[in-house]
C-alpha angles and dihedrals in degrees: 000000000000120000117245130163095200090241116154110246123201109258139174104208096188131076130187132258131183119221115173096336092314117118111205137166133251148166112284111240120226133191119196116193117185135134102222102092089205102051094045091051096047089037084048095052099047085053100048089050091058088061103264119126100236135201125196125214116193088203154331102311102039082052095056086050098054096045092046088057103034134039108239129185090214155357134217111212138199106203104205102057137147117267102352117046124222088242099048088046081063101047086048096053089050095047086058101048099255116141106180114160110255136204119200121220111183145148088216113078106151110147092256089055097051100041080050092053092051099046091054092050125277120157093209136345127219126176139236127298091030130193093248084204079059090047097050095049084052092045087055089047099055085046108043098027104198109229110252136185097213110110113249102258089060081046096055094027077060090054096039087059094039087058097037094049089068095060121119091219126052112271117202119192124201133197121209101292091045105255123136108274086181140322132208121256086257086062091053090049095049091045093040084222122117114235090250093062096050106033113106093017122108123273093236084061076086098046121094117233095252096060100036084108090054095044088056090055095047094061093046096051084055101055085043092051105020093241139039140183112204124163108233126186099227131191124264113199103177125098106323091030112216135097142291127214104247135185112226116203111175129170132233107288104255115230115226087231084058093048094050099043094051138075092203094056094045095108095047112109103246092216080066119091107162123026113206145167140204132225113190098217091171093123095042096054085043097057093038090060086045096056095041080048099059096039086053101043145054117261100214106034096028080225114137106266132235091276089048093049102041082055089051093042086054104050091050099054086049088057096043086056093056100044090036089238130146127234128183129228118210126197118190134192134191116231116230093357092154089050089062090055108041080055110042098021130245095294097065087045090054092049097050097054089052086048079056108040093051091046088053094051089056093050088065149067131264094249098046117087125223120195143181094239089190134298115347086350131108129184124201126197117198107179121187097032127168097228124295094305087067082047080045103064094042097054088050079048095056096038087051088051083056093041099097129054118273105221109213139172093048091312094301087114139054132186137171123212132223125190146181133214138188124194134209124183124210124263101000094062104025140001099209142024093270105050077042104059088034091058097049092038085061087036081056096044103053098058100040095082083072092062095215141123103265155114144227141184120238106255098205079215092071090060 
């Protein structure tokens, strides 16, 4: 149901018709066309109240039939309707020759349905639900035009930001060197900047330094295929200045000649030469990497996962193979790790992985790769190596990082870690992930009955 306060508005009920050189007054004649009964009943009687004779019309093709038998000032049409579209009653009215003002109501207000509505001919737009105080000024307006000195394109740039104003999604207009020719409140709000402050500078003043390239693509696919989508991180300059993801759809830019030659485009400001809108898709990308990151990674220790190392592994092997370069393969196991947590409980366990998993990290370079391979075990990639001795250092590395006690539990318990690691080398021990992992696995598993800290190389002869 529309909202209405039940306010009085100031209405003149009357327009004027000419008959023989006499200029006399009469009712002003309405058509609603809307498929909600309830709404149109309640639409018909408030009108007809405030003095106007009033049809309804329960959908498109009701609609055709009345204009086509009574003369009517203005219409005011639902766009998504049974049978006849509001669109297509439009297109009708303007095929025969009829040129009644219209005002659009409508739920769908998305920036492609409203440049469509006013192409085809609407006088104003309003959504879903609408202020009915708000319909009825605009219904005045349509029917008793005040004169005005301001040249037509002010006059249509005006409507173009009064409809665009009521859009749920930021709107940017451009003119033909690509400066903001004006934006919609939700845009001010997105970018934290006023309209004063934007209008007549470039559209890549919004755009932050790392995707000016893209930006730049993005306009000349436009003007290749008429329209382009691009995601664009843009500036926020409000408080906790920064940027937002965003998601950029513009229209093909719009030539003066163009303007001036169709019907269609006869409500487009000419000053406007590329139409756009923004999607802030900030909190999507965030929980999509969230969600990438915890299906790749482990949940106590933050470490990549199996999946994620095996990839990697993978990948590195692939392009080892091409530059004839070697690359170890670590796996590391932890010595009486179920002993630590039948005694100090799971807790403890959990925070002593994450005490060695964050002392390993720090043992290794940028480029290597430490997982949690699963339970007590660890797996390290060091792709790019020299031969073992480079292996060598880092598993002497890794066993110095365990070599002190790890206090947990607030310091009410120490413990001191022993591991033990096996090494393979590609290609010598092993041509793909899974020879690799195996060989370093058996390399792992021939030295921890001893319990110790230590390492050792796979001997293909221990096999």
């Amino acid at each position: 149901m529309p909202k209405y306060s039940g306010e009085p508005v100031s209405l003149d009920r009357t327009v004027a018709s000419t008959n023989q050189g006499e200029t006399h007054r009469r009712k002003a004649r309405l058509l609603i066309a809307d498929d909600e009964p309830r709404l149109l009943m309640s639409l018909c009687s408030i009108l007809q109240h405030r003095g106007f004779e009033v049809d309804a019309a329960k959908d498109g093709h009701t609609a055709c039939r009345q204009a086509e038998s009574f003369v009517y000032d203005l219409i005011i049409l639902n766009l998504r309707m049974p049978g006849k579209s509001g669109f297509e009653v439009m297109s009708w009215l303007r095929d025969k020759g009829l040129n009644p003002s219209i005002i659009i109501i409508s739920g769908f207000s998305d920036f492609h349905t409203v440049r469509r509505a006013f192409r085809l001919g609407a006088s104003d737009f309003l959504r879903k639900p609408y202020d009915v105080d708000e319909l009825i000024q605009s219904v005045n307006s349509q029917l008793q035009p005040e004169p005005s000195l301001i040249p037509s394109d002010q006059k249509l740039e005006q409507l173009f930001q009064l409809a665009f104003d009521q859009l749920p999604d930021p709107i940017f207009a451009l003119d033909k060197r690509m400066r903001m020719s004006f934006l919609n409140h939700r845009a001010e709000q997105l970018l934290g900047s006023h309209r004063a402050d934007l209008v007549g500078r470039p559209f890549t003043y919004l755009v932050h330094d790392d995707d000016l390239p893209k930006a730049s693509r993005l306009f000349d696919d436009t003007k290749t295929l008429g329209s382009a989508r691009q995601e664009l991180k843009l500036r926020f300059r409000g408080v906790g200045k920064g940027y937002k993801e965003c998601e950029i759809n513009i229209v093909f830019p719009f030539e003066r000649s163009e303007i001036a030659q169709s019907t269609e485009l006869a409500h487009v400001p000419t000053s406007a030469r590329v139409f756009g809108s923004i999607r802030d898709v900030t909190e999507r990308k965030q929980t999509l990497a969230l969600m990438e990151f915890r299906a790749s990674h482990d949940a106590l220790t933050g470490l990549p996962n199996r999946t994620l190392f095996l990839d990697r592994l993978a990948l590195a092997v692939s392009q080892a193979a091409r530059s004839e370069q070697q690359l170890a393969v670590l796996f590391i196991d932890l010595n009486d790790f179920k002993h630590v947590n039948d005694t100090f409980g799971h807790n403890v366990g959990d925070e002593l992985l994450r005490n060695v998993a964050a002392r390993l990290k720090m043992s290794l370079r940028e480029g290597d790769t430490l997982s949690r391979y699963g339970g007590d075990e660890f797996t390290v990639l060091l792709p790019s190596i020299e031969g073992p001795q480079d292996a060598s250092v880092v598993a002497d590395k890794l066993l110095q990082s365990l070599s002190t006690p790890m206090k947990l539990e607030n310091d009410s318990v120490r413990i001191l870690v022993k591991v033990c690691i096996g090494i393979a080398l590609y290609p010598e021990d092993g041509a793909d992930t899974k020879e690799l992992l195996n060989s370093a696995d058996k390399a792992m598993y021939r030295i921890k009955e001893h319990r110790l800290s230590t390492y050792s190389f796979f001997n293909r002869k221990h096999k």
